[in-house]
VEXKOLKE-863179 format. One record per atom (N, C-alpha, C): residue number from 1; residue in three letters; atom name; x, y, z. Coordinates in steps of 0.05 Angstrom, whole numbers, plus 5000, padded with zeros to 4 digits. Example, Ala and Ser with C-alpha at 12.3 -4.5 7.8 and 13.67 -1.06 7.14 Angstrom:
PT   num   residuo   atomo      X      Y      Z
PT     1       ALA       N   5264   4886   5156
PT     1       ALA      CA   5246   4910   5156
PT     1       ALA       C   5264   4934   5156
PT     2       SER       N   5257   4955   5142
PT     2       SER      CA   5273   4979   5143
PT     2       SER       C   5258   5001   5157
This chain:
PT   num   residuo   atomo      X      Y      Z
PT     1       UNK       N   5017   4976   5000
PT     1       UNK      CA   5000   5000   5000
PT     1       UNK       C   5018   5025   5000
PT     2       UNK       N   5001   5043   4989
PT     2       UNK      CA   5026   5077   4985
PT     2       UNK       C   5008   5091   4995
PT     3       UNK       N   5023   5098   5021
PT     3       UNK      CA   5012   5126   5028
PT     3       UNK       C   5023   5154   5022
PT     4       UNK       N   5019   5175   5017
PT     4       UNK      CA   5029   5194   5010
PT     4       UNK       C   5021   5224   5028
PT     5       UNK       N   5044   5234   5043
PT     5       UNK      CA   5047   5250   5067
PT     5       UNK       C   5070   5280   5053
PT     6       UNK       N   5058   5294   5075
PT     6       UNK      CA   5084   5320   5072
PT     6       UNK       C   5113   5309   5088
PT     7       UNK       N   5135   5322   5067
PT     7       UNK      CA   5160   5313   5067
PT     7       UNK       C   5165   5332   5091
PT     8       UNK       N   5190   5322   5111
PT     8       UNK      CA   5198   5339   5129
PT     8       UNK       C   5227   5344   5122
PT     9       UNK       N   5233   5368   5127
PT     9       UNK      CA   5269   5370   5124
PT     9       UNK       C   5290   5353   5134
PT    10       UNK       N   5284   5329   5145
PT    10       UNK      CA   5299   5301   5151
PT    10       UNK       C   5296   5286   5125
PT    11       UNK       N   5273   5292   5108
PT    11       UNK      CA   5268   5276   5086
PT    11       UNK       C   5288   5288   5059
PT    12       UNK       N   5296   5306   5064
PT    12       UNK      CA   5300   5315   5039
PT    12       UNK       C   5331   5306   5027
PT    13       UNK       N   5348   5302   5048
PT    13       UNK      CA   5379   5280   5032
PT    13       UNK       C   5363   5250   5024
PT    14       UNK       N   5352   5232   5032
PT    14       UNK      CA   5342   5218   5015
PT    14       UNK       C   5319   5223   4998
PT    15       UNK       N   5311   5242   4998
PT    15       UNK      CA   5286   5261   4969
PT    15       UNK       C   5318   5262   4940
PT    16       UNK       N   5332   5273   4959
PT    16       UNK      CA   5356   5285   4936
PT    16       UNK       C   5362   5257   4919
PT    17       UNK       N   5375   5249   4940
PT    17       UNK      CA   5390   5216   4930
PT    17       UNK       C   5368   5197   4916
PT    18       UNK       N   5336   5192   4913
PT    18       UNK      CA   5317   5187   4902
PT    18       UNK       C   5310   5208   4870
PT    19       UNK       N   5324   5233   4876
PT    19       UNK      CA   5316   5244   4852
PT    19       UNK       C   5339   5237   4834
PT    20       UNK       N   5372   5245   4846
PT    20       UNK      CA   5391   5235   4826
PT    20       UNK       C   5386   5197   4815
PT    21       UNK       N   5388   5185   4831
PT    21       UNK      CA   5383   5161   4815
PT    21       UNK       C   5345   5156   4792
PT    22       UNK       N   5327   5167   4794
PT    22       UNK      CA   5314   5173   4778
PT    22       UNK       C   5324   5193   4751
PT    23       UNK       N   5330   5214   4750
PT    23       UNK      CA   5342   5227   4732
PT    23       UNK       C   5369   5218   4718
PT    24       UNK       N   5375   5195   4730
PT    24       UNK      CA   5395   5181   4715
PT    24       UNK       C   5389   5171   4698
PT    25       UNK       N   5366   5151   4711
PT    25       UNK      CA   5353   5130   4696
PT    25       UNK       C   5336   5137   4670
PT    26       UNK       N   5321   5170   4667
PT    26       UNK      CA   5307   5189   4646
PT    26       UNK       C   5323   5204   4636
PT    27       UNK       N   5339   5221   4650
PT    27       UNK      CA   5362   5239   4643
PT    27       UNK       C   5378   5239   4625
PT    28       UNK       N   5383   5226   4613
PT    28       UNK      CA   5412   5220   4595
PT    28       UNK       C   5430   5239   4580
PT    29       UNK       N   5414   5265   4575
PT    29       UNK      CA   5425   5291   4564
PT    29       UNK       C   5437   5302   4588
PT    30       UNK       N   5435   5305   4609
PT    30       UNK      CA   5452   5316   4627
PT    30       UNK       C   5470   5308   4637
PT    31       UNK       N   5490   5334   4642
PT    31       UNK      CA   5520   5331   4644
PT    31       UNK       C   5521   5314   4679
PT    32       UNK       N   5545   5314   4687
PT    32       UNK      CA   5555   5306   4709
PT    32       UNK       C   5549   5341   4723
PT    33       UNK       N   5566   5359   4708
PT    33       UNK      CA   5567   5389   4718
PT    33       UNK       C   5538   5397   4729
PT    34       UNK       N   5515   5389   4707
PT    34       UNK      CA   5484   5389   4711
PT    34       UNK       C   5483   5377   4735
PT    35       UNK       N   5485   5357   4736
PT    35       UNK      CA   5463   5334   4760
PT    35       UNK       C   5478   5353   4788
PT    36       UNK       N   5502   5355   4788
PT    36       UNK      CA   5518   5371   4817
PT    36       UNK       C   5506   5395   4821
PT    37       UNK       N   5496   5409   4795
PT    37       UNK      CA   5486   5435   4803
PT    37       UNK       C   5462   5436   4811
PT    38       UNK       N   5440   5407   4800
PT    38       UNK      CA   5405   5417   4798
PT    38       UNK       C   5416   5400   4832
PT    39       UNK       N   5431   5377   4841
PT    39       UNK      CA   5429   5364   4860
PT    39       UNK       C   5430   5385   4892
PT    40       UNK       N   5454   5408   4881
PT    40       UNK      CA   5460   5421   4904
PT    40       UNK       C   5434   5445   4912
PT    41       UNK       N   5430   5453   4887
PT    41       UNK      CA   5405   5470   4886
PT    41       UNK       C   5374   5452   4900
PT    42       UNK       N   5370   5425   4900
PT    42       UNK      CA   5343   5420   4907
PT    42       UNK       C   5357   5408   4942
PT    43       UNK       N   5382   5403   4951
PT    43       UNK      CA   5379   5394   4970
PT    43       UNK       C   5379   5430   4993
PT    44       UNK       N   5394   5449   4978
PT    44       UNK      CA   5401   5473   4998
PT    44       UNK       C   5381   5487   4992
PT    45       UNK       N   5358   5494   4973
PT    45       UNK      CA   5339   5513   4971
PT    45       UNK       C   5311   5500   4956
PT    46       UNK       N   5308   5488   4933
PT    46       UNK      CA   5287   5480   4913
PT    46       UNK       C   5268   5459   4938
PT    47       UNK       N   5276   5440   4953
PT    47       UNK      CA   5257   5423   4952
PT    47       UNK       C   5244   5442   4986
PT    48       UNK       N   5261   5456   4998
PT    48       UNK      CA   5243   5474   5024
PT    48       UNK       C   5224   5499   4999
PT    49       UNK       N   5233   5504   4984
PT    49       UNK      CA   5214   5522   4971
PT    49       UNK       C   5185   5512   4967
PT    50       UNK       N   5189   5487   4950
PT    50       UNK      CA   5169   5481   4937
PT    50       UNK       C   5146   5461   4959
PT    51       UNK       N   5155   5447   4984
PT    51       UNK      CA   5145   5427   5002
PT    51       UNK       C   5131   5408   4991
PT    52       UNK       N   5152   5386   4980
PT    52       UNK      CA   5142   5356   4974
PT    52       UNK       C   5126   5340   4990
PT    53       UNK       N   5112   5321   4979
PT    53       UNK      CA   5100   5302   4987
PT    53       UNK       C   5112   5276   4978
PT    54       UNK       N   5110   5260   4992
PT    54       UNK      CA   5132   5232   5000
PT    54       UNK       C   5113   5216   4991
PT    55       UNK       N   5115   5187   4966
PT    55       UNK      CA   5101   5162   4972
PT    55       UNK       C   5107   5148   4992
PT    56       UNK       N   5107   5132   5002
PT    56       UNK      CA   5116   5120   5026
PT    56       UNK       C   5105   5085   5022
PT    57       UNK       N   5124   5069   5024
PT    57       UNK      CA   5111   5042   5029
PT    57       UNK       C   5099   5037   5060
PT    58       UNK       N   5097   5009   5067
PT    58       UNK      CA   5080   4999   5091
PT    58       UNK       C   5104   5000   5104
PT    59       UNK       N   5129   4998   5103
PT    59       UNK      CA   5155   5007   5121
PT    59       UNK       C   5164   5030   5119
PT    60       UNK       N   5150   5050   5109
PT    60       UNK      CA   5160   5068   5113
PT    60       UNK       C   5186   5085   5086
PT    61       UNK       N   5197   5068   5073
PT    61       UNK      CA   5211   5078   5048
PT    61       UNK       C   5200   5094   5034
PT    62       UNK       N   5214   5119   5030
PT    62       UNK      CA   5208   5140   4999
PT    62       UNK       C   5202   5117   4978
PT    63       UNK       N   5182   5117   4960
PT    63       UNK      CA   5181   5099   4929
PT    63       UNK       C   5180   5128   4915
PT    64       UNK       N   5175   5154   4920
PT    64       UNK      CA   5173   5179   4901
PT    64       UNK       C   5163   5204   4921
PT    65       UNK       N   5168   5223   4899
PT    65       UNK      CA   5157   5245   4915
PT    65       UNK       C   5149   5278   4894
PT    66       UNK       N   5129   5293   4897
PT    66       UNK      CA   5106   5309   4888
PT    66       UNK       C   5116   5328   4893
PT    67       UNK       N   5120   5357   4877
PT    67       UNK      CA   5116   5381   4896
PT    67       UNK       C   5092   5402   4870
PT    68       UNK       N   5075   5415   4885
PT    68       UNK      CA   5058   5425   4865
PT    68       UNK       C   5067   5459   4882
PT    69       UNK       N   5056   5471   4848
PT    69       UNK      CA   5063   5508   4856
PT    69       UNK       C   5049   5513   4834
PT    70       UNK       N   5025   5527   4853
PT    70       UNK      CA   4998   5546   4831
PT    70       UNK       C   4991   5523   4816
PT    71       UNK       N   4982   5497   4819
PT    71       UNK      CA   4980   5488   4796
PT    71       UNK       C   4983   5473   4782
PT    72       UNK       N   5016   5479   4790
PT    72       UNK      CA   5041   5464   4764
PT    72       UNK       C   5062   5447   4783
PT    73       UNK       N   5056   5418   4767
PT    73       UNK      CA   5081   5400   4780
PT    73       UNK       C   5109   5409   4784
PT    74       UNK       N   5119   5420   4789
PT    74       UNK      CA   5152   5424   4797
PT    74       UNK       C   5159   5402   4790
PT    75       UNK       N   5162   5388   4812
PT    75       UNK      CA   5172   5356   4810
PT    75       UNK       C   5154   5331   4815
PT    76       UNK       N   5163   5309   4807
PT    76       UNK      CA   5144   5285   4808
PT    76       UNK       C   5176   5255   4803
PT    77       UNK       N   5189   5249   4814
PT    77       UNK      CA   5206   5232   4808
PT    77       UNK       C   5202   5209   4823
PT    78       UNK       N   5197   5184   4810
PT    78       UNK      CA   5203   5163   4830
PT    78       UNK       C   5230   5145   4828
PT    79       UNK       N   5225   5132   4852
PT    79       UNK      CA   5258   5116   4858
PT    79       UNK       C   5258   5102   4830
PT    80       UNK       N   5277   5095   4822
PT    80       UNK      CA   5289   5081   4798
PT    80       UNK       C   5272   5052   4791
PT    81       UNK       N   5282   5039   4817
PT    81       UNK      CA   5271   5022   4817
PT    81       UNK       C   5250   5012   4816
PT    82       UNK       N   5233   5025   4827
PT    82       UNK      CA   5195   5022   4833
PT    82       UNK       C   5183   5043   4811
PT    83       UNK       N   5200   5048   4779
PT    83       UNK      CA   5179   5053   4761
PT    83       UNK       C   5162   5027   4753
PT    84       UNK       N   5136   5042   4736
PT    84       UNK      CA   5125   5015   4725
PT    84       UNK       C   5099   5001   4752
PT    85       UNK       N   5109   5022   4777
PT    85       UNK      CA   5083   5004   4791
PT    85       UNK       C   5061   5016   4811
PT    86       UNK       N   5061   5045   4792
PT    86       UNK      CA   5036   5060   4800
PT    86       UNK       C   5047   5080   4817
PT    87       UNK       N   5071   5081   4830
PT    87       UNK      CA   5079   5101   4845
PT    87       UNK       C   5079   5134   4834
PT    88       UNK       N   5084   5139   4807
PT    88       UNK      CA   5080   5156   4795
PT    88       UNK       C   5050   5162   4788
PT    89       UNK       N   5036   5147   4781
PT    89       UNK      CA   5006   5150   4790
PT    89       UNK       C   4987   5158   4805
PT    90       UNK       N   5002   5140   4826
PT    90       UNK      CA   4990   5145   4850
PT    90       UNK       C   4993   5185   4863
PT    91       UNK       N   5024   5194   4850
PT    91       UNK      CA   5029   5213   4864
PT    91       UNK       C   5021   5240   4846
PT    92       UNK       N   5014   5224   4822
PT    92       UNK      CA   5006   5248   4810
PT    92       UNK       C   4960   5251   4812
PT    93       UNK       N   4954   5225   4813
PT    93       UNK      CA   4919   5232   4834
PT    93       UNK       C   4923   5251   4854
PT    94       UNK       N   4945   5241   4875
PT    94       UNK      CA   4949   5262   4897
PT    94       UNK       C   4943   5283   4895
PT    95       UNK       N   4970   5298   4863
PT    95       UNK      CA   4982   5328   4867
PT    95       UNK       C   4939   5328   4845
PT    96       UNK       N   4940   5322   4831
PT    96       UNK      CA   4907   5324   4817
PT    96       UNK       C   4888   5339   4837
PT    97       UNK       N   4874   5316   4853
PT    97       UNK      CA   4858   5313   4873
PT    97       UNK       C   4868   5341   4895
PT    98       UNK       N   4887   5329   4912
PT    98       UNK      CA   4893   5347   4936
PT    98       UNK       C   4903   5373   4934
PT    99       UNK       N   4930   5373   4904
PT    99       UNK      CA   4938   5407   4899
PT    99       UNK       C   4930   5419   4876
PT   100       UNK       N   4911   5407   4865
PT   100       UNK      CA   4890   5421   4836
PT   100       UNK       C   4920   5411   4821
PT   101       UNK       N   4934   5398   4822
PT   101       UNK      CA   4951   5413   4787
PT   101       UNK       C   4938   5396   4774
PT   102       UNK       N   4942   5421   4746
PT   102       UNK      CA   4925   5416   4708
PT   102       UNK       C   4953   5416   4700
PT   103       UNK       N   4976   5436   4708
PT   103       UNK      CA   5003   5431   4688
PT   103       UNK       C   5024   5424   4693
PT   104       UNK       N   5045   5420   4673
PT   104       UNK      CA   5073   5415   4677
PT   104       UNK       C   5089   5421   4656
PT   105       UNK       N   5109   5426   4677
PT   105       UNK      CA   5135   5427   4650
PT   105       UNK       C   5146   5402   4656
PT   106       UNK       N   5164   5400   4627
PT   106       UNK      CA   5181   5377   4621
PT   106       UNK       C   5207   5369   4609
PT   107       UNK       N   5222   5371   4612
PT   107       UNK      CA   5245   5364   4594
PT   107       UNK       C   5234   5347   4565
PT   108       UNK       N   5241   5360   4545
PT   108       UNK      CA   5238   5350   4521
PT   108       UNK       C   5254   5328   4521
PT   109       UNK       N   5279   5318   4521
PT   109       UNK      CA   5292   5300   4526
PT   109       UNK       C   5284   5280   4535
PT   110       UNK       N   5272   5281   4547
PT   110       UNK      CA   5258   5260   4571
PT   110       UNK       C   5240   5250   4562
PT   111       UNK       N   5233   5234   4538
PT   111       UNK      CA   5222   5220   4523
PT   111       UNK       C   5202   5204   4550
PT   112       UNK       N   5209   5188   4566
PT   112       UNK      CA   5195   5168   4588
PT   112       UNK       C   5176   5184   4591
PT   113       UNK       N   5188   5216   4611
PT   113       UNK      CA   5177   5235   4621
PT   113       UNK       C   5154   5241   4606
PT   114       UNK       N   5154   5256   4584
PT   114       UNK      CA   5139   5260   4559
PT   114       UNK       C   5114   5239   4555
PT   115       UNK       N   5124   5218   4555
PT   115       UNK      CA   5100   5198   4552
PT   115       UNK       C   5087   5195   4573
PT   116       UNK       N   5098   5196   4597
PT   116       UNK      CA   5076   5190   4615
PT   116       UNK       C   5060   5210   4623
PT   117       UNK       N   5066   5233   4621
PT   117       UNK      CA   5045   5261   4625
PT   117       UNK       C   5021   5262   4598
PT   118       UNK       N   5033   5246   4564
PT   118       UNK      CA   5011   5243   4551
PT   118       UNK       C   4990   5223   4559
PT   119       UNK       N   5009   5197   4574
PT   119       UNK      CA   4989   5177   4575
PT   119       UNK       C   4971   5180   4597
PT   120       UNK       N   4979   5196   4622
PT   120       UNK      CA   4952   5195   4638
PT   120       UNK       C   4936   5226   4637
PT   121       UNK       N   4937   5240   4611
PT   121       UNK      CA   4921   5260   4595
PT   121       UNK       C   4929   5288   4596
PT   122       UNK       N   4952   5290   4598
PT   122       UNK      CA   4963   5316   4585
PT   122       UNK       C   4969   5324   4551
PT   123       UNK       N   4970   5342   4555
PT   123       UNK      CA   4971   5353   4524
PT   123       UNK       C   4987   5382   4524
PT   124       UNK       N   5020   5385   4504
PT   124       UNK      CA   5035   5400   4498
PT   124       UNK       C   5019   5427   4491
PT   125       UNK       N   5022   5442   4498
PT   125       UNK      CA   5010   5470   4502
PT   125       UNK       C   5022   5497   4502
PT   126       UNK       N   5051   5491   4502
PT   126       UNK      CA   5077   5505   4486
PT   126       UNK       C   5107   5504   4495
PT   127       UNK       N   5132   5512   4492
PT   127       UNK      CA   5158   5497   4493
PT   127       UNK       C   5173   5520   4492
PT   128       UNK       N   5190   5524   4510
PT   128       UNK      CA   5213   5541   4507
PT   128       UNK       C   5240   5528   4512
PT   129       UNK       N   5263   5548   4491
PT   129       UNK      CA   5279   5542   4492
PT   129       UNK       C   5298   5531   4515
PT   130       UNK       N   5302   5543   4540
PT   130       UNK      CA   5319   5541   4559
PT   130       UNK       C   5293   5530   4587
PT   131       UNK       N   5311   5516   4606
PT   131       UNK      CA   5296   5509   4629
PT   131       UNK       C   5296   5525   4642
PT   132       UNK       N   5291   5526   4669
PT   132       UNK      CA   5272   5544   4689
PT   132       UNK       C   5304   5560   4700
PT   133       UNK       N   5333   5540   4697
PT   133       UNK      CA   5354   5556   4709
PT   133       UNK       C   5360   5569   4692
PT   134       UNK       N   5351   5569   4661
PT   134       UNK      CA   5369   5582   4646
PT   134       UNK       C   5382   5566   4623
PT   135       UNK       N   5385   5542   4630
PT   135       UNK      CA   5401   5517   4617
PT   135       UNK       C   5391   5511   4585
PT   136       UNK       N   5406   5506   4571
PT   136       UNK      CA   5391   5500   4551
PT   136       UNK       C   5381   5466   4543
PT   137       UNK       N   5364   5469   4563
PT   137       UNK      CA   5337   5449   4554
PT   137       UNK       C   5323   5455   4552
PT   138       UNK       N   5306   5440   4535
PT   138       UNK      CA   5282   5445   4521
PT   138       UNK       C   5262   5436   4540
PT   139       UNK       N   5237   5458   4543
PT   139       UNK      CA   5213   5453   4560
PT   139       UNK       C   5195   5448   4545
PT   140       UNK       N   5174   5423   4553
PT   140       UNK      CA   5148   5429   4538
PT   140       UNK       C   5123   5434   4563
PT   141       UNK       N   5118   5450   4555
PT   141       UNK      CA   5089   5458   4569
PT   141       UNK       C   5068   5442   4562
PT   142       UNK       N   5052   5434   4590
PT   142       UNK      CA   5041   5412   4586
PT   142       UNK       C   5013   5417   4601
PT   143       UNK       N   4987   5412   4593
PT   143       UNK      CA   4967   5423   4609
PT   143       UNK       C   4946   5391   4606
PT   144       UNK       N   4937   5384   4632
PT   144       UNK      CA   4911   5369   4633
PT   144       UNK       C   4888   5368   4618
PT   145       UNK       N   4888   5352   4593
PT   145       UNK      CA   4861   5362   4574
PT   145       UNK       C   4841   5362   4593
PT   146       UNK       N   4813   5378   4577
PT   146       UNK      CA   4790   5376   4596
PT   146       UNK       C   4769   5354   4596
């Protein structure tokens, strides 16, 4: 069973270490220089900004974790391991249901990423060049059909 709770600042070195090994596993365009910079940025400022929500198994383990703003998914990454078994599902009913979000951005790159925001009913809605640091990745804007 997955329950899904607000993250506490004890949570957030294993939030970090759950997001690098996910973004490994989707990531493949990003540098080593990237992952040290988005890594140092979500453990010292991004993930207290935004306040994640944790999947959690029946023991207690992170399987993923949510953060919603106005709306819009920030983040949604699950552990590497436990894609494929609803944990991303499950956390995106959550951010649906409990924090209204209709959108997201996405790394274009991120082909996995990409597909699974079409397959449980999003739809590209427009794309800019550089990401949210500046970086040059490609975003696609992504909104909840109605």
């Amino acid at each position: 069973m997955i329950t899904i709770e607000k993250a506490v600042p004890g949570d957030f070195p294993a939030l970090v270490d759950l997001w690098e090994g996910s973004v490994r596993a989707t990531h493949d365009f990003l540098t080593e220089e990237d992952i040290a910079f988005f890594r140092n940025g979500l453990l010292n400022e991004w993930l207290e900004a935004v306040g994640p929500y944790c999947a959690r198994n029946d023991d207690g383990e992170i399987l993923g974790f949510v953060a919603v703003v106005e709306g819009n998914i920030e983040m949604l990454f699950i552990d590497a391991s436990r894609r494929g078994q609803g944990v991303g599902k499950a956390l995106f009913n959550f951010a649906r249901t409990s924090l209204q979000a209709t959108k997201v951005d996405v790394n274009e790159q991120n082909r996995q990423g990409v597909d699974f925001y079409r397959h449980i009913g999003f739809d590209v809605i427009g794309r800019s060049e550089k990401d949210s640091t500046g970086k040059p990745y490609p975003l696609l804007h992504m909104q909840l059909s109605a």
